[in-house]
KEPANU-525796 format. One record per residue (C-alpha): z, x, y. Coordinates in steps of 0.2 Angstrom, whole numbers, plus 5000, padded with zeros to 4 digits. Last residue first. Layout:
<recs>
ZXY
...
</recs>
This chain:
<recs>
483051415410
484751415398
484851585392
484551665412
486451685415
486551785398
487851725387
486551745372
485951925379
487751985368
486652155370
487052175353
486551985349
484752015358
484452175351
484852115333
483751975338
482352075343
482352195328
482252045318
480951985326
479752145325
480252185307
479351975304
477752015316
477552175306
477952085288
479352135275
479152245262
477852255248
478552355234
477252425222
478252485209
479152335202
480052375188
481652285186
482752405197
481252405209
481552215210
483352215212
483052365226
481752225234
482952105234
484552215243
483352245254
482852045260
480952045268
480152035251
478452025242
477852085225
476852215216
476752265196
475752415190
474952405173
475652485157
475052335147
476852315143
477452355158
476152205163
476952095150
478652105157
478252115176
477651945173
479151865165
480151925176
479151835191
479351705180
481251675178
481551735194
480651595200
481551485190
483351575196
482951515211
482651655223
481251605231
481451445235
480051435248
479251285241
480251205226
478651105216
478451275202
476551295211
477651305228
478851435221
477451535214
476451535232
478151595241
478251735227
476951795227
476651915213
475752075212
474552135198
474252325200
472852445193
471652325186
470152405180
469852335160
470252135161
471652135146
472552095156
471951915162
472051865146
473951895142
474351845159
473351645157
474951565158
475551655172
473951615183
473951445178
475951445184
475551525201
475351655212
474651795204
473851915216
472652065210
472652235215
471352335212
471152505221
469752615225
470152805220
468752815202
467352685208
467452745223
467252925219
465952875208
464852815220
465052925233
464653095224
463153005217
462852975235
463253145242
464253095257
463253105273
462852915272
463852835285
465452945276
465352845262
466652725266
465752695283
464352625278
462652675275
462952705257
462452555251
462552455234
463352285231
464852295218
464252265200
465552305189
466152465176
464152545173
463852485188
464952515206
466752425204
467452315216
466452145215
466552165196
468252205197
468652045204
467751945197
468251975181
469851925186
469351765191
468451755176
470251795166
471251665173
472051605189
471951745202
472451665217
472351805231
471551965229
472452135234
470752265240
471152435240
470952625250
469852535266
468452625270
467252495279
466252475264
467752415254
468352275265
466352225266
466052205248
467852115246
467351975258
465551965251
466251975233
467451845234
469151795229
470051765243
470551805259
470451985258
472152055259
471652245264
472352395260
472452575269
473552695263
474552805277
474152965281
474352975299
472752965305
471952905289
473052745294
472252735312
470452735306
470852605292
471752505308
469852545317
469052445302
470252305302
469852235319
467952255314
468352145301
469252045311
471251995309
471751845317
473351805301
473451735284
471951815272
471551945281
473052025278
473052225283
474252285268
475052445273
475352585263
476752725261
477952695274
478652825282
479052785302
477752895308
476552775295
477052605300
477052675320
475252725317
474652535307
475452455322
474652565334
472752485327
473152325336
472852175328
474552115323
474652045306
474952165296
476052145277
477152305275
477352445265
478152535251
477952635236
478752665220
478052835209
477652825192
476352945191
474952835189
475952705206
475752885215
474152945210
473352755216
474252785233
473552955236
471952895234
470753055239
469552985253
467852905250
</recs>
């Protein structure tokens, strides 16, 4: 289990940033980290990516020393047993609703005494077995990551609970799922939204636990920094891709091109 950078840097009050993955190919995770990020989220939860996929994108972010995290696709042990195993740096956790869910979630994390994650050490994360297995054991229970996703209005109304979960290290808002739970799908930035995604980074300042969100606008995720959000999602490989496609396309005025209308 290697040193979590990432994990040091939210303790010491650092912001960080990286992108959602959906492309499969482990050069995507590479060019992220050339280019800076700190982390990049490998979603498993909306997009083709395998768990052997995944595994050789871990391999290419220790490359170029960029945090590995996966999206699970929800909140299971099994899913989040074998993100881990294969050397991933964190787990984010979908639709965490109240404080069982969150229990869940560490305790399919965290090795005994603090949860009851599935014992081997014939995996990748612990070197396939060469690391010292006590060595191993609470090495990954110190450096993994938990960050949990609250995505709704049962998962805001049950905050106070939720926290007082012991092992969270970040709770992250989606935004796109809040807005549907508030009935205005994709209105991120109604002031409603707003409303409550402040709300949440409130009570987890508070708590003196990280706060995460989503966006692929700059100016919004400097708002969100400003407000206290220091584990800063930005954008998504697929989405950075298209937009530095059209702002090609309309540079190279390619909309007057004599191929535009075939």
């Amino acid at each position: 289990m290697k040193k979590n950078r990432l994990k040091d840097a939210l303790k010491n009050g650092k912001t960080v940033f990286g992108p959602f993955l959906k492309f499969t190919d482990p050069a995507v995770v590479e060019i992220m980290g050339f280019a800076g990020f700190d982390f990049v989220i490998i979603d498993q939860e909306h997009g083709p990516i395998s768990i052997e996929t995944a595994q050789n994108m871990i391999r290419a972010a220790e490359s170029v020393n960029i945090s590995p995290i996966i999206r699970v696709a929800k909140n299971d042990e099994s899913l989040i047993l074998r993100a881990l195993d294969i050397g991933a740096q964190g787990v984010e956790i979908p639709q965490i609703n109240c404080k069982d869910d969150a229990i869940l979630a560490v305790n399919s994390v965290k090795y005994s005494p603090q949860g009851c994650r599935g014992v081997c050490r014939y995996v990748r994360a612990a070197n396939y077995s060469s690391m010292d297995r006590f060595k191993y054991f609470e090495s990954a229970n110190k450096d993994t990551m938990i960050i949990i996703h609250i995505e709704g209005v049962k998962g805001i109304s049950n905050l106070d609970e939720i926290l007082s979960v012991p092992g969270i290290d970040v709770v992250f808002i989606g935004p796109y799922d809040l807005s549907q739970s508030l009935g205005i799908p994709g209105k991120v930035h109604d002031p409603i939204v707003e409303e409550k995604m402040q709300e949440v980074i409130l009570k987890c300042r508070q708590q003196k636990v990280g706060v995460g969100t989503f966006t692929d606008d700059v100016q919004t995720a400097k708002k969100w920094v400003s407000l206290g959000v220091q584990y800063m999602s930005f954008s998504v490989d697929v989405g950075i891709l298209y937009d530095a496609c059209c702002s090609l396309r309309d540079n190279l005025n390619l909309k007057n091109s004599s191929y535009a209308n075939i």
